[in-house]
C-alpha positions in Angstrom: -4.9 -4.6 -24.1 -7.9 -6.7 -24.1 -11.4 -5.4 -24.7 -12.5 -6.5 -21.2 -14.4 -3.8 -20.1 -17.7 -2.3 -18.5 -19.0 1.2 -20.1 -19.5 3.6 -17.2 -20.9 6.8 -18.2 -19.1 9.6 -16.6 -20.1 13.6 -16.0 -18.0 14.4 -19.5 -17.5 10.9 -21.3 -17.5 7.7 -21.5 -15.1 5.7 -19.1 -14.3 1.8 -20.1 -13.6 0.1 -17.1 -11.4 -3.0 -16.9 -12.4 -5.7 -14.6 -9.8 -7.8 -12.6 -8.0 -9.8 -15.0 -7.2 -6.8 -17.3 -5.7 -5.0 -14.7 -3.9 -7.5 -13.5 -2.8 -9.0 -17.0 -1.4 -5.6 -17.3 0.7 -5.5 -14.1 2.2 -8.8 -15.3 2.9 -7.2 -18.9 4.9 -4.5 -16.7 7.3 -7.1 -14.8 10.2 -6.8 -16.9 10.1 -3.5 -17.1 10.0 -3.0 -13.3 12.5 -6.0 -12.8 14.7 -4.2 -14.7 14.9 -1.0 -13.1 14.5 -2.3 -10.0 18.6 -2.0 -9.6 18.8 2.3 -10.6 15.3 2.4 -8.2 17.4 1.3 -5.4 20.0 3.2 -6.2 18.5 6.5 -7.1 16.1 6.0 -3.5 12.7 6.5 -5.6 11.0 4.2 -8.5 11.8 5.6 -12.0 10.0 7.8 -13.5 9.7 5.4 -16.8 8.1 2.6 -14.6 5.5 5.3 -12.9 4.6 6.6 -16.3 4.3 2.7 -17.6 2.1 2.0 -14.5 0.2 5.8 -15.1 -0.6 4.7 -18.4 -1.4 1.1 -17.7 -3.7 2.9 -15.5 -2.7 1.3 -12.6 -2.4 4.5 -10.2 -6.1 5.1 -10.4 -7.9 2.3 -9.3 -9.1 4.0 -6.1 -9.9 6.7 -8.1 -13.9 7.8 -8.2 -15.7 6.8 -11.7 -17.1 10.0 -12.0 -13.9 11.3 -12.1 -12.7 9.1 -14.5 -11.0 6.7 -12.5 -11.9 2.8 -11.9 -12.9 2.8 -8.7 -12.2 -1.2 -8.0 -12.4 -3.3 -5.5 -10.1 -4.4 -2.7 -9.0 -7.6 -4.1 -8.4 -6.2 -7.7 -6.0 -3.8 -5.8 -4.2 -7.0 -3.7 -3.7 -8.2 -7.2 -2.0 -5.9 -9.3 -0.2 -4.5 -5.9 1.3 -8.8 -5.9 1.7 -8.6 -9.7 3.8 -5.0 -9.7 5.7 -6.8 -6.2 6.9 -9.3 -8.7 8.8 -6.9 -10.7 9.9 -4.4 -7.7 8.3 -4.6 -4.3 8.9 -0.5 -4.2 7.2 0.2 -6.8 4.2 -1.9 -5.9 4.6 -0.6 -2.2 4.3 3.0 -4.6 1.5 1.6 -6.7 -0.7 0.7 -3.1 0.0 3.6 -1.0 -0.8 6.0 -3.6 -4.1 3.8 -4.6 -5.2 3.9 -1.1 -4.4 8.0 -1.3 -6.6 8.4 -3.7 -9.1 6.2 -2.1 -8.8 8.9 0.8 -9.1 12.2 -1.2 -11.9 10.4 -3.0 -14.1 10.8 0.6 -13.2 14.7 1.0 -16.5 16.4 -0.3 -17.1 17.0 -4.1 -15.9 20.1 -4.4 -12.3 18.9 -3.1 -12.1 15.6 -5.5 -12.9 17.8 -8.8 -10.1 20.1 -7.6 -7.9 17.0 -7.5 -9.0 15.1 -10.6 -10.6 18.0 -12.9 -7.6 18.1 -15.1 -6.3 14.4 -15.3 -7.6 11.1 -13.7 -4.3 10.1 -13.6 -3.7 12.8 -10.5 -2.2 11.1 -7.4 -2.6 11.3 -3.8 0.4 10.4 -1.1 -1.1 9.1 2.5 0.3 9.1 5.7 -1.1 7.4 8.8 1.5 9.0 11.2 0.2 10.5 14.6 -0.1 14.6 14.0 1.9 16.9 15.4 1.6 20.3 13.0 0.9 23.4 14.4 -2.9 24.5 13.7 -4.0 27.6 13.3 -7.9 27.7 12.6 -8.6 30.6 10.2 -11.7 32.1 8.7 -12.9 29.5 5.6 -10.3 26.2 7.3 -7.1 26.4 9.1 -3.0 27.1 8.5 -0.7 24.4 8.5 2.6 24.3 9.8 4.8 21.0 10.7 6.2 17.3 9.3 5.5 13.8 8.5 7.9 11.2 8.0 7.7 8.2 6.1 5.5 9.6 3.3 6.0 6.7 0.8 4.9 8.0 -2.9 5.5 11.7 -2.0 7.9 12.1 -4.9 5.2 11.2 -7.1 2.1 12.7 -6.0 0.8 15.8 -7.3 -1.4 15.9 -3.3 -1.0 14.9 0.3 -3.3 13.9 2.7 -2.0 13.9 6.7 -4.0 14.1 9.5 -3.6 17.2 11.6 -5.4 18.0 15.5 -7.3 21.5 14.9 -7.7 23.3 18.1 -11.2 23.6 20.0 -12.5 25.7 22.4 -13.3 22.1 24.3 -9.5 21.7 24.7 -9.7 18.0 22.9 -8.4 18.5 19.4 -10.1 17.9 16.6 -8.3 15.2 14.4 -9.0 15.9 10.6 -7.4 14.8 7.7 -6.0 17.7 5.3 -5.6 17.3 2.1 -3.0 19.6 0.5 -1.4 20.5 -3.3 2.4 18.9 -3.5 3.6 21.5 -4.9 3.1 23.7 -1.9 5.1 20.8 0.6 8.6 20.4 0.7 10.1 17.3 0.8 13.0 16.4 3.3 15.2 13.6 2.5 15.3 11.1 5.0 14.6 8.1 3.3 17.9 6.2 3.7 16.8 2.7 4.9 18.7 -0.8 4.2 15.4 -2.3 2.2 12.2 -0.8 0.0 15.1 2.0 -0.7 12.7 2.8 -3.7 9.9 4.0 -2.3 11.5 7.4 -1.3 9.3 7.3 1.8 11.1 10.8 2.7 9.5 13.4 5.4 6.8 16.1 3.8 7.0 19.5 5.3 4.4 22.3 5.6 5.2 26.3 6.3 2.0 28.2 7.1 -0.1 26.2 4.2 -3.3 27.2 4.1 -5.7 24.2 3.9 -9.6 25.7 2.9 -12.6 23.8 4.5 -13.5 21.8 1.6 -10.2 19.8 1.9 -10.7 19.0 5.6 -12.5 16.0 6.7 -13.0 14.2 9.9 -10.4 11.6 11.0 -13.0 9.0 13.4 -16.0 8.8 10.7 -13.3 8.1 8.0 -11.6 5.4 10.4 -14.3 3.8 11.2 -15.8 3.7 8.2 -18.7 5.8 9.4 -19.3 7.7 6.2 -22.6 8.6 5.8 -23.4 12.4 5.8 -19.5 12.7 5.9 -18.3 11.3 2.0 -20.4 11.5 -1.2 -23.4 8.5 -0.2 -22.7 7.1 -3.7 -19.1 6.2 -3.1 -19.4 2.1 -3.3 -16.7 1.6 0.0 -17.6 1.6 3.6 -14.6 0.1 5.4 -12.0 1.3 7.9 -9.2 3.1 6.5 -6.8 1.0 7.9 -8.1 -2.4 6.5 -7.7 -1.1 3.1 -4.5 0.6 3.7 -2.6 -2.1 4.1 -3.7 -4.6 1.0 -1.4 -2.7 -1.3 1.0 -3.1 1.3 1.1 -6.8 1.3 0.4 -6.9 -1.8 3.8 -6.1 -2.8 5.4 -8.3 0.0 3.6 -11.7 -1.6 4.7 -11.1 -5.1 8.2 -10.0 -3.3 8.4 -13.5 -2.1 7.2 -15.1 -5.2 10.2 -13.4 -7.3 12.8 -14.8 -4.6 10.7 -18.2 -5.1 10.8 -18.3 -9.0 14.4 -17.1 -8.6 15.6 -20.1 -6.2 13.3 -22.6 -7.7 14.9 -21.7 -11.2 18.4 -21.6 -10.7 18.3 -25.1 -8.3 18.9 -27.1 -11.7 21.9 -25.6 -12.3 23.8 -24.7 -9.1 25.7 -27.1 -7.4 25.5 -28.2 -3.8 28.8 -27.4 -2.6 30.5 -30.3 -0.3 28.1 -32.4 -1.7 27.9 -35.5 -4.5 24.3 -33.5 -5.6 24.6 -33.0 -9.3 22.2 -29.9 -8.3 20.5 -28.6 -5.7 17.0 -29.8 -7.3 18.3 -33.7 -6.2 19.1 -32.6 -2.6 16.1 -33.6 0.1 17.3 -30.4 2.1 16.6 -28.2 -0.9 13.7 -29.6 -1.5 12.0 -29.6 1.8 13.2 -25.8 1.7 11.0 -25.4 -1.0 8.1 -27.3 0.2 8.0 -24.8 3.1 8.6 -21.3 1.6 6.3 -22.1 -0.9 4.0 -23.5 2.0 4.5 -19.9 3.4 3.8 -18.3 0.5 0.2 -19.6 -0.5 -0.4 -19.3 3.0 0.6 -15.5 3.0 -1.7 -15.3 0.2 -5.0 -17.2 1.1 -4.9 -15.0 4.2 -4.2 -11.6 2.1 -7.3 -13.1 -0.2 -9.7 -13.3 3.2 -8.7 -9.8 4.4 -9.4 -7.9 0.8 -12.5 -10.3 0.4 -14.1 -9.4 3.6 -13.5 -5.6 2.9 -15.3 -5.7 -0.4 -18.3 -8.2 1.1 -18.4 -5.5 3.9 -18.6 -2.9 1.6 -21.2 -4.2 -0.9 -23.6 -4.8 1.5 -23.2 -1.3 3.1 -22.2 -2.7 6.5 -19.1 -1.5 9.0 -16.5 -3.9 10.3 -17.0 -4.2 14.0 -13.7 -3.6 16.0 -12.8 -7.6 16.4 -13.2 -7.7 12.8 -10.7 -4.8 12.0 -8.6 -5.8 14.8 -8.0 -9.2 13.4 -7.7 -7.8 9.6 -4.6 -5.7 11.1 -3.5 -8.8 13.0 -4.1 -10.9 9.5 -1.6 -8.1 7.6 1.0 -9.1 10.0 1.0 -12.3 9.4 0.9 -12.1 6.0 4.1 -10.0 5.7 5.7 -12.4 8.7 5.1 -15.7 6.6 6.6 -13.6 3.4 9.7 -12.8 5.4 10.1 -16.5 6.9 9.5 -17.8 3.3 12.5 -15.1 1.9 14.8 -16.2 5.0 14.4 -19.6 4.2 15.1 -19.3 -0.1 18.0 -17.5 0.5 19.5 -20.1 2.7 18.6 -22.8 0.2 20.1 -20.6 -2.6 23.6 -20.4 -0.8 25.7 -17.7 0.5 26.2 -16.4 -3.0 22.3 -15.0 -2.3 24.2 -11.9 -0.5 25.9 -11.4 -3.3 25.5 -7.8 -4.3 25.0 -8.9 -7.8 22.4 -11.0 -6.8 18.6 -10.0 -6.8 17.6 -12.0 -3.9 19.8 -10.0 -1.2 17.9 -7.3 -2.8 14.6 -9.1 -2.3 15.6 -10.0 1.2 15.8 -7.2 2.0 12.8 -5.3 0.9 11.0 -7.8 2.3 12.6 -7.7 5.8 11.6 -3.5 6.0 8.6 -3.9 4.4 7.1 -6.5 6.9 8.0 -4.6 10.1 6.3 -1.4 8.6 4.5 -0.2 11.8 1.3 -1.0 11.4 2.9 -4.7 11.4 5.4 -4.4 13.9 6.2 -4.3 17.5 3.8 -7.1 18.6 1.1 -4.1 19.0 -1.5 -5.9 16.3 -1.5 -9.5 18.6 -2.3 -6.7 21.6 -4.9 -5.0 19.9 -6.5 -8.6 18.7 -6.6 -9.8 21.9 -8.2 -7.0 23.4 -10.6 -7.4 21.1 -11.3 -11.1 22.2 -11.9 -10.5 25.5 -14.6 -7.7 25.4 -12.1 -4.6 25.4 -11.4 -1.8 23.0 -8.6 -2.0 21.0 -8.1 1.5 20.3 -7.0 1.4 23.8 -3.7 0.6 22.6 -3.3 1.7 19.2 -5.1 4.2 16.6 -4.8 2.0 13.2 -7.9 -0.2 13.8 
């Protein structure tokens, strides 16, 4: 590893903090590795443990994590990075790599008290997120409330050591009180349910809580965090004021883009030495059709990726100056996501054509690519035409949580 670095002093030592191209120089070292198991990930349903310990160690899993915890505590594009470098390899295990980076970005705005329970033995600790409406029973107790209920699609809960889910707490008002709740994995079961045709590694299986006591200190309010309203809520010296949900889903795409970009190397690669059948083509490099398939994935791709670049860049410029993204703003960044993952899924369909049937090969990564990339891109906060709505309610003057909460 390089010695690019910045000394942070931390409460107990000194923490070296790599900058960008570090980071992202040691996703790429990682490829092989993930490429490799990327075959047992899908058919085991979860990412190895040898690639999460090789992306623990690379310190990869805690660049959401606080500095004075010993984490890095980047920003937003450093995490699109890695996330496109790790999709390379395996798209689940950069879907794993961004979920669990935006988890920890989440515990990291729980008070004090809650992050040194999390953290005070490793910085390497990691925290599962899930976005899904709640639907627990709540019990309010003296000192924070008991939880009882499930979440599905809990991506990275079968390697987290916490969970946060939001929960609706009970008020004498009637409204519920939405809260997230953050909670010790080892007190959660885990249902297996994760049996999807694509991102099979990402063990996105349903969490389960029996009458868990959650203590006040690991319950925060759901609207301040959403909204990026954190002041008096999260620890003032935390660098990041954004919504939740424009930084949730830059891991996300993250691993879509460099998805695409395997299937891309992949194609572009093996065109000088397939043949085009039916054809006098010594290979499929000398055939216009082949080429102009090319031209446009690859048009799709940089697209997919200038766009991604604008969404993380307008988080961290938001951020650094200490200002919130108004609702158009987050609205389009949502809207933004879905086209990124659209484009990588149009770019995919159209390599695989240009490859040949043999793509669907099971032998074949591509089919595998394909079809990551085909689940991954109609995750739901993509998906269901709902982000166009919630844009263009936003451009004519309405509120866009009207129609959906992830804004």
């Amino acid at each position: 590893m390089s010695n690019s670095t910045i000394s942070v002093d931390s409460v107990a030592s000194e923490v070296l903090i790599p900058d960008r191209a570090e980071l992202v120089a040691r996703a790429e070292g990682l490829q092989e590795l993930l490429w490799k198991d990327a075959v047992e990930c899908e058919r085991e349903r979860r990412v190895s443990d040898r690639v999460v310990a090789a992306m623990t160690e690379a310190g990869l899993l805690r660049l959401q994590t606080p500095r004075r915890l010993g984490g890095y505590e980047t920003d937003m594009h450093t995490l699109l990075d890695v996330a496109t470098a790790l999709g390379r390899g395996c798209p689940s295990a950069a879907w794993i790599a961004g979920v669990l980076n935006a988890g920890n970005f989440m515990a990291a705005l729980f008070p004090a008290a809650a992050g040194d329970e999390v953290w005070r033995d490793t910085p390497d600790a990691r925290c599962a997120l899930v976005l899904g409406l709640p639907s627990p029973a709540v019990e309010p107790v003296d000192g924070g409330v008991i939880v009882s209920g499930e979440w599905a699609y809990v991506s990275g809960c079968l390697h987290a050591q916490w969970v946060s889910a939001l929960i609706a707490v009970p008020t004498e008002a009637g409204r519920p009180d939405v809260r997230f709740a953050l909670m010790p994995a080892d007190e959660v079961a885990i249902k297996d349910t994760w049996y999807f045709a694509g991102m099979r590694g990402t063990g996105s299986n349903t969490v389960v809580a029996d009458r868990i006591f959650v203590p006040d200190r690991r319950l925060v309010p759901y609207l301040p965090i959403l909204n990026g309203e954190t002041d008096g809520v999260v620890d003032p010296a935390l660098p990041y004021r954004n919504s939740l949900t424009g930084l949730f889903s830059i891991g996300l795409i993250g691993a879509l883009i460099g998805g695409a970009e395997a299937a891309l190397d992949f194609v572009r690669d093996k065109g000088h030495t397939r043949p085009v059948a039916g054809s006098t083509y010594r290979n499929q490099t000398q055939s216009p059709t082949f080429q102009l398939d090319l031209a446009d994935a690859t048009s799709k791709i940089d697209m997919a990726k200038l766009v991604a670049a604008r969404i993380a860049d307008t988080v961290d410029e938001l951020a650094q100056a200490g200002v919130n993204a108004d609702l158009t703003l987050r609205a389009r960044n949502r809207l933004e996501s879905t086209q990124v993952g659209r484009l990588c899924r149009e770019a995919v369909d159209t390599l695989l054509t240009a490859h040949g049937s043999s793509a669907f090969n099971e032998s074949n990564p591509l089919q595998r690519l394909w079809r990551d990339i085909n689940v991954g891109s109609r995750h739901a906060g993509f998906g269901m035409g709902i982000p166009e709505q919630v844009y263009g309610r936003a451009l004519v003057g309405g509120d866009p949580r009207d129609i959906s909460f992830i804004v």
